[in-house]
BABA-379238 format. One record per residue (C-alpha): residue number from 1; y, x, z. Coordinates in steps of 0.1 Angstrom, whole numbers. Layout:
BEGIN
(NUM,(Y,X,Z))
...
END
This chain:
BEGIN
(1,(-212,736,238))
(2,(-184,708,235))
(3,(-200,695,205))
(4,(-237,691,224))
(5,(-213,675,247))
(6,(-198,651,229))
(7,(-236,643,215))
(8,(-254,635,245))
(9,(-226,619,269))
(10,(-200,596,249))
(11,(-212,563,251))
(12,(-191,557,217))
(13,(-210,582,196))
(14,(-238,553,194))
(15,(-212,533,179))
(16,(-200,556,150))
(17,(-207,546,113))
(18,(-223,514,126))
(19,(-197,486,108))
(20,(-203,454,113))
(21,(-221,437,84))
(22,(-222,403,94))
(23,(-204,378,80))
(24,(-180,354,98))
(25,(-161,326,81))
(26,(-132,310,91))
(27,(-156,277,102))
(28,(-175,300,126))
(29,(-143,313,144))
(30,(-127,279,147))
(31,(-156,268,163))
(32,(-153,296,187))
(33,(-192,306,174))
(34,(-187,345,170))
(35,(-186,377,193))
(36,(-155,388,174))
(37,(-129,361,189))
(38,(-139,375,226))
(39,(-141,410,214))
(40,(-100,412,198))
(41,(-88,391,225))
(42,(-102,407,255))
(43,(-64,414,283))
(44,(-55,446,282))
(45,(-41,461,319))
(46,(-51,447,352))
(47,(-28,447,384))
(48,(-38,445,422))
(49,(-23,454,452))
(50,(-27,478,484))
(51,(-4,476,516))
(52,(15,446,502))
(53,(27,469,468))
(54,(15,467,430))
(55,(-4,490,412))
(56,(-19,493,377))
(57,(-58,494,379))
(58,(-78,520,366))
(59,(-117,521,366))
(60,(-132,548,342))
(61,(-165,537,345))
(62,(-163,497,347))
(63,(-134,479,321))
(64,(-123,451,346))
(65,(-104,430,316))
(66,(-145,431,296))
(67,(-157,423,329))
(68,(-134,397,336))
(69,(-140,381,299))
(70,(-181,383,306))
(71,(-174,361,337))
(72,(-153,337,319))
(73,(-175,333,291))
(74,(-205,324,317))
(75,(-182,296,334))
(76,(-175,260,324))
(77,(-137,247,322))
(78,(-135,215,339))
(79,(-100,206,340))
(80,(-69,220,332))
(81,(-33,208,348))
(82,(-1,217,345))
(83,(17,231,376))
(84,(55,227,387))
(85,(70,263,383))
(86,(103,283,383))
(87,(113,320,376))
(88,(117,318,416))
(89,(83,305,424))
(90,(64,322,394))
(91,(78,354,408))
(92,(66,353,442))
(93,(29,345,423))
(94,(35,380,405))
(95,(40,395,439))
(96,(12,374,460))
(97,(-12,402,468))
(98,(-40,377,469))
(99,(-46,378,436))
(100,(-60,399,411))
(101,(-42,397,380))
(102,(-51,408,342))
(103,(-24,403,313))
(104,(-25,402,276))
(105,(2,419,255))
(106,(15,386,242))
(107,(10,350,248))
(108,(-23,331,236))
(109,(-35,295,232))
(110,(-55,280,257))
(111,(-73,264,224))
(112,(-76,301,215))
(113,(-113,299,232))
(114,(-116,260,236))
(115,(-102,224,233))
(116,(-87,226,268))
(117,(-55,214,258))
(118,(-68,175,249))
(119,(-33,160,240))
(120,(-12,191,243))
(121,(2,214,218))
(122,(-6,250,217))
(123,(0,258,258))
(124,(5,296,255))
(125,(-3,324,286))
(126,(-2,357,287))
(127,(-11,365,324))
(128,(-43,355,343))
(129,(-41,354,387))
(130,(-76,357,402))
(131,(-78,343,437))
(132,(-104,345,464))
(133,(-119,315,452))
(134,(-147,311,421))
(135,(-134,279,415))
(136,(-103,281,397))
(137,(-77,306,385))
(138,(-41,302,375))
(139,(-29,312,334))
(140,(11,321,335))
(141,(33,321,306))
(142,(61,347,315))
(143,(87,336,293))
(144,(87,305,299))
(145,(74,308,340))
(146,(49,281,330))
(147,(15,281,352))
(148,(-14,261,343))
(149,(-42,256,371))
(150,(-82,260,361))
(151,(-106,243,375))
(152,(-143,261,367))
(153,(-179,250,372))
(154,(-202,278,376))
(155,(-174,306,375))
(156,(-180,342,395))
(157,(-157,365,398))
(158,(-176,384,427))
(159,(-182,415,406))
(160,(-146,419,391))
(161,(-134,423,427))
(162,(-159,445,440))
(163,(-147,469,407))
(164,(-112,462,414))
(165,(-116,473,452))
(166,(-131,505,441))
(167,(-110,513,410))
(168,(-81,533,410))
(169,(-43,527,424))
(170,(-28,555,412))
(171,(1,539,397))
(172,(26,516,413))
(173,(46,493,393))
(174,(72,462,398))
(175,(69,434,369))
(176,(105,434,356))
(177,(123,404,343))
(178,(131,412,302))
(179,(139,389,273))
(180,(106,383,263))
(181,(92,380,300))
(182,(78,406,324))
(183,(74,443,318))
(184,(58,467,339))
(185,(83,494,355))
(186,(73,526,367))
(187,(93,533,397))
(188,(92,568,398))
(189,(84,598,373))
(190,(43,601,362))
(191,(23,622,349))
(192,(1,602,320))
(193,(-29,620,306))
(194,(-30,635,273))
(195,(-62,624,252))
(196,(-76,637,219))
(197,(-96,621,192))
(198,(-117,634,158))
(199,(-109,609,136))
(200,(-119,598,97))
(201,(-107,577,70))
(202,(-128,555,48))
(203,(-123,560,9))
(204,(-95,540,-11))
(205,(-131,526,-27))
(206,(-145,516,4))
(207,(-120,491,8))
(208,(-119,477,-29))
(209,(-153,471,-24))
(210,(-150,451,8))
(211,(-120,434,0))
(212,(-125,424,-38))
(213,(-157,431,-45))
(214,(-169,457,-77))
(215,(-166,433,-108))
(216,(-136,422,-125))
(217,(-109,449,-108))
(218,(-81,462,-126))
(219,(-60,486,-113))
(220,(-23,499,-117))
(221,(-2,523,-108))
(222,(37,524,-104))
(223,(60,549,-103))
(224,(63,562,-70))
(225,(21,570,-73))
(226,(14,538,-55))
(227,(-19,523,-67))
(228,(-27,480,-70))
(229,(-61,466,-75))
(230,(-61,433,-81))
(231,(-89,406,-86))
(232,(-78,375,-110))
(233,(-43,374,-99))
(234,(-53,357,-64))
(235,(-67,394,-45))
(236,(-42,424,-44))
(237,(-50,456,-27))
(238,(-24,484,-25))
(239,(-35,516,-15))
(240,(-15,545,-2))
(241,(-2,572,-21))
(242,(-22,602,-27))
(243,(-14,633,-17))
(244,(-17,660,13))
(245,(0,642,43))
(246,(-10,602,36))
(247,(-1,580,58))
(248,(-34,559,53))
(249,(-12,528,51))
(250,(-28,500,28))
(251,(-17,463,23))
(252,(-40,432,15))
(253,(-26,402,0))
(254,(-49,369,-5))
(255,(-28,342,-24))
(256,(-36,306,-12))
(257,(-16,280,-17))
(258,(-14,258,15))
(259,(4,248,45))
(260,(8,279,75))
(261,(-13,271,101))
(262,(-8,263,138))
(263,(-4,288,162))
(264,(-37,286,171))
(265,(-55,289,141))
(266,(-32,318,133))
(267,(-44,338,160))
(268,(-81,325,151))
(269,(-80,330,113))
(270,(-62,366,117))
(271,(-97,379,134))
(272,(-117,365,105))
(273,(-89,389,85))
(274,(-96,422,104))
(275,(-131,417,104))
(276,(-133,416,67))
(277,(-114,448,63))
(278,(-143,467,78))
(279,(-129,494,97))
(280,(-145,501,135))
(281,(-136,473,160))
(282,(-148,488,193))
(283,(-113,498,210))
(284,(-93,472,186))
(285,(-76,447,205))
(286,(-51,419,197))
(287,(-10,432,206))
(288,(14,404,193))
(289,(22,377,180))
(290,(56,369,161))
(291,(67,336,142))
(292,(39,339,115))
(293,(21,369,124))
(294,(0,384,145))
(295,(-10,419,152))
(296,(-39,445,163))
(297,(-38,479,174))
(298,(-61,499,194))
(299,(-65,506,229))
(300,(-72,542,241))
(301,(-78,535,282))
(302,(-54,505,282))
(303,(-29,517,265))
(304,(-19,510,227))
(305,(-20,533,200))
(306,(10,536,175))
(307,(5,547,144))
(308,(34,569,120))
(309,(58,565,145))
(310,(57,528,153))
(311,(33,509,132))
(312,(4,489,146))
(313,(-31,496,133))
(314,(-31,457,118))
(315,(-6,432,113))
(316,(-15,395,97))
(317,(16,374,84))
(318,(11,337,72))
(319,(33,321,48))
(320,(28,287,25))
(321,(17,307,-12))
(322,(-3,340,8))
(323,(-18,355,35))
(324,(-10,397,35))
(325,(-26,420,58))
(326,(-13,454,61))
(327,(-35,478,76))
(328,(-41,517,85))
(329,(-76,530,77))
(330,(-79,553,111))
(331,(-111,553,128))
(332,(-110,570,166))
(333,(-143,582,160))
(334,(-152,606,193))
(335,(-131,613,227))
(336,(-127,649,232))
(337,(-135,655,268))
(338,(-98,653,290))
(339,(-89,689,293))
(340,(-65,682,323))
(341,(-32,682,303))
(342,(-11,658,311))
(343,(25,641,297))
(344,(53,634,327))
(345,(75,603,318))
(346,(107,596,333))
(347,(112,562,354))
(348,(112,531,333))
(349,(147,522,348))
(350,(159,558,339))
(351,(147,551,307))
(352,(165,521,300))
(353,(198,534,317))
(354,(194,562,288))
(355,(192,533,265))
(356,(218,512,276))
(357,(243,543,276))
(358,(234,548,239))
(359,(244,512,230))
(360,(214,488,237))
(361,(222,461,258))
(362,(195,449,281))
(363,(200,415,275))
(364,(186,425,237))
(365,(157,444,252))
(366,(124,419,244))
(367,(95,442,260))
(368,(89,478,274))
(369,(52,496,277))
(370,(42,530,275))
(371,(23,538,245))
(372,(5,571,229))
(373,(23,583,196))
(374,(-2,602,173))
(375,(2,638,169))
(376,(-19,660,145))
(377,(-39,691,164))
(378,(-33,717,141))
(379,(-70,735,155))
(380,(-86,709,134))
(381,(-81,690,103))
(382,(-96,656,122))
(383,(-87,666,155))
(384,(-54,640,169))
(385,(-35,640,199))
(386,(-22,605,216))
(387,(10,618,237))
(388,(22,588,258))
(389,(54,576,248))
(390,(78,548,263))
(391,(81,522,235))
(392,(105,498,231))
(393,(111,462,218))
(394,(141,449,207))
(395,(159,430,175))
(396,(124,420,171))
(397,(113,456,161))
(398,(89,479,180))
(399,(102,514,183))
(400,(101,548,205))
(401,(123,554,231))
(402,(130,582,208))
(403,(135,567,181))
(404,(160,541,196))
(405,(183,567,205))
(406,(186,581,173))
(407,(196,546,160))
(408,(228,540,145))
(409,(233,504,169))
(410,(264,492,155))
(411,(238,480,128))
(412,(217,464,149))
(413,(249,449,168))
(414,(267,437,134))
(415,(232,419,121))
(416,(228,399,154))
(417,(269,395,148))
(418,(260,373,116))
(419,(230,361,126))
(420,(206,382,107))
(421,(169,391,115))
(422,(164,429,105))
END
């Protein structure tokens, strides 16, 4: 019965097998001419408020971020200004309840999806404020408490309210001044739902054949049982380690000689990357962005997915002689229907007390979001469970709460000491 279940009600099951086979050059995605762009870089978590207080939105049947990017792909940019902003005034925006607001992991271009930045240099946001009106909206930048005002032609939000009325406010949250910017805080203990996937792997071959073709591949294979396939000296594939437990870990190297480009074009050229690797794009979604990388994992219901511990399911790094791409082949293929179990979390503040008295200073403490961790189901071979998970960034390194307080920190504490990036 669960598996006729599955069948006829799970809106992704239409979706399985079905990779994209179109192809998308780098020409097409700086020109902003490809579904893919809007797809990777859709915001992650919307916020609205009830009786003056802050809560995470929830709406199982309507995604208000997709909704929110359908509206904003139907509307015409007219002008975009600068406005004056401190931590003081950008604060009391995050706290206005006359706004809706959506957020992005990290901070994007406004020439991300358009020249709207004439005569500026990659403006960066990572928070969007809907107001009342269709005629503008407001883009923040957290770390810096920059705001930028938009002025839209034909823009309509109407429908993104209605759904944010009717969604859910089950959580409340404060946004909580960290190195990096705001976090959301949980003020009190919850109770975060459990969810379970069947998952697959494509073949070590699938991906040789996507990523270097079937002619003129030689292989190698060191020591530790690590396998290279390389194509003339300018296309390397490794591919993990066989065995009973892989981690399903692969890295992608394309050597070209030029300069790194902009911001911009990083975060435009890394989705012509991840589309070319072929795995399933539907809950994929861009997470961050550091010096000369950017990153994708995938969303489960908001909230990221990290893989063997702490590892993203995509991470793109630029330098002047190669572009690599290090990637994990998983594929969330079907939702198991939510069986009611569900995962309590402490307080975010508790959290980071616990942290704090196990040697992390807060000052050091970039970002904090609650995550899912995957955990095999031992019922079935394909069958995973995503437990959430408080996750943690700091020293430039994304780990569990867990796993922070296992850390030896006098390492961490002697590298920043001498300057050195772990």
């Amino acid at each position: 019965m669960l598996w006729i279940f599955i069948m006829t009600n799970d809106q992704r099951f239409s979706h399985i097998d079905q990779q994209r086979s179109s192809s998308v050059d780098k020409e097409q995605l700086r020109n902003r001419n490809t579904k893919d762009l809007y797809d990777l870089y859709i915001p992650t978590n919307s916020y609205g408020f009830k009786n003056g207080k802050v809560y995470r939105l929830y709406d199982s049947k309507n995604n208000l971020p997709f909704e929110f990017s359908k509206d904003l792909k139907r509307a015409k940019v007219d002008n975009v200004s600068s406005e004056k902003s401190n931590q003081s005034s950008y604060e009391q925006l995050l706290n206005n309840p006359n706004f809706i607001q959506l957020t992005y992991p990290d901070e994007i271009t406004l020439k991300l999806f358009g020249d709207y930045s004439r005569g500026k240099s990659n403006r960066e946001f990572n928070r969007i404020f809907i107001p009342s009106s269709n005629k503008w909206i407001y883009l923040g930048d957290d770390e810096t408490n920059q705001l930028y005002r938009v002025t839209l032609k034909n823009g309509n939000f109407d429908r993104l309210r209605k759904y944010a009325k009717d969604a859910s406010y089950n959580d409340q949250v404060e946004f909580v001044r960290l190195k990096s910017g705001y976090s959301t805080f949980y003020s009190k203990e919850i109770d975060w739902k459990v969810y379970s996937y069947l998952t697959n792997h494509q073949s070590d071959s699938y991906f040789v054949n996507r990523l270097l073709g079937t002619s003129g591949v030689s292989s190698r294979t060191s020591k530790d049982g690590q396998t290279t396939y390389s194509l003339n000296y300018s296309n390397r594939l490794r591919v993990p380690k066989a065995g009973k437990n892989p981690e399903h870990n692969y890295l992608y190297t394309s050597y070209e000689k030029g300069k790194i480009p902009s911001t911009t074009n990083r975060l435009l050229d890394s989705v012509y990357y991840v589309h070319n690797l072929g795995l399933t794009e539907q809950d994929l979604r861009f997470f961050d962005a550091d010096n000369n990388s950017v990153s994708y994992t995938n969303y489960i219901e908001g909230t990221p997915v990290f893989l063997n511990q702490h590892d993203v399911q995509v991470n793109t790094t630029f330098s002047t002689g190669a572009v690599s791409i290090a990637f994990n082949s998983i594929n969330f293929q079907i939702p198991i229907p939510f069986d009611g179990q569900t995962e309590k979390l402490e307080s975010t503040g508790q959290m980071i007390k616990n942290l704090q008295n196990h040697g992390i200073n807060k000052d050091d403490i970039e970002k904090v979001l609650v995550g899912f961790r995957v955990e095999k189901d031992n019922s079935h071979d394909s069958l995973i469970n995503l437990i959430p998970t408080y996750y943690v960034k700091a020293y430039g390194e994304w780990k569990s709460a867990g796993e922070w307080s296992k850390q030896d920190m006098s390492v961490y504490k002697t590298a920043k000491t001498e300057g050195v990036t772990k």
